[in-house]
C-alpha positions in Angstrom: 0.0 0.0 0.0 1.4 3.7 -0.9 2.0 6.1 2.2 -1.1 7.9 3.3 0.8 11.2 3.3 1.4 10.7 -0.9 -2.0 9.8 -1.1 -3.8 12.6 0.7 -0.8 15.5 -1.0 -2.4 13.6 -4.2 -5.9 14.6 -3.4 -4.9 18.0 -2.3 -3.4 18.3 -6.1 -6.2 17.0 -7.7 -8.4 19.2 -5.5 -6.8 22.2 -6.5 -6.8 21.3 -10.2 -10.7 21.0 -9.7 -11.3 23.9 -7.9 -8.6 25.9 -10.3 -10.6 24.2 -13.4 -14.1 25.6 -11.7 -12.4 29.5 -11.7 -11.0 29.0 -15.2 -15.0 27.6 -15.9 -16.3 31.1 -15.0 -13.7 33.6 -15.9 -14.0 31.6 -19.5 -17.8 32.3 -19.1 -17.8 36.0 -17.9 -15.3 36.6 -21.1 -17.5 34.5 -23.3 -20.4 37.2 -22.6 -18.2 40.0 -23.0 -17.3 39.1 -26.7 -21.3 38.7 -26.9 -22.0 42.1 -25.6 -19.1 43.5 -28.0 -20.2 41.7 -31.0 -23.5 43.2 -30.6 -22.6 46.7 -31.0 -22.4 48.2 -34.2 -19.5 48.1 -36.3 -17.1 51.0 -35.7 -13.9 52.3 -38.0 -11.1 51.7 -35.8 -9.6 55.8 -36.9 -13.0 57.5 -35.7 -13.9 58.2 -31.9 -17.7 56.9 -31.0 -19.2 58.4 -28.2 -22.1 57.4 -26.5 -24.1 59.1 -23.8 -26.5 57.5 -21.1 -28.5 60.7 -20.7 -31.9 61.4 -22.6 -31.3 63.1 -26.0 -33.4 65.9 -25.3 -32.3 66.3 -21.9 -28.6 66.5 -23.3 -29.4 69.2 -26.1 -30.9 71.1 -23.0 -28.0 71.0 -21.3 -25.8 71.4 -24.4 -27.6 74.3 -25.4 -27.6 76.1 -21.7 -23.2 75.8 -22.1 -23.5 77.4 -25.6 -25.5 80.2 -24.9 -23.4 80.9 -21.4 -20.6 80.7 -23.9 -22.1 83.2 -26.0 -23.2 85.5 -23.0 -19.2 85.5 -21.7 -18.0 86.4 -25.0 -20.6 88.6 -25.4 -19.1 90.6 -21.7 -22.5 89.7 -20.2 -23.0 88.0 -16.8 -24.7 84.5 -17.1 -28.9 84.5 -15.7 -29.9 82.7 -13.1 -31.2 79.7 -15.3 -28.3 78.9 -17.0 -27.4 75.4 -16.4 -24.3 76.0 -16.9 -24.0 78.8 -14.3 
């Protein structure tokens, strides 16, 4: 019969190769869902720069809007009103 202290060091090994195979089983699965998510976008020329914005559209041209027109006020040598946004 082998030595008990070979045999249980072997089913330490083997239990790290399981456990090592289970986190190798996920990370494999989380990337697997990543290529998903990017394959699922839109194709993009590599030499342009995408942006993408989680606000709403129109809430965005609001606030775009409010910049440009305190902008236009400053150059303009005016002080910026209470409802600018961007005051």
């Amino acid at each position: 019969m082998k030595n008990p202290q070979s045999l249980q060091r072997l089913r330490d090994r083997v239990q790290e190769a399981v456990d090592e195979l289970a986190r190798l089983r996920q990370e494999n699965a989380a990337l697997y869902e990543r290529i998903e998510e990017l394959e699922a976008r839109p194709a993009v020329d590599p030499d342009l720069t995408l942006l993408t914005f989680d606000e709403d559209p129109a809430s965005l041209r609001r606030k775009v809007e409010g910049f440009i027109a305190s902008i236009d006020a400053y150059l303009a040598g005016e002080q910026p009103t209470e409802s600018d946004p961007a005051a």
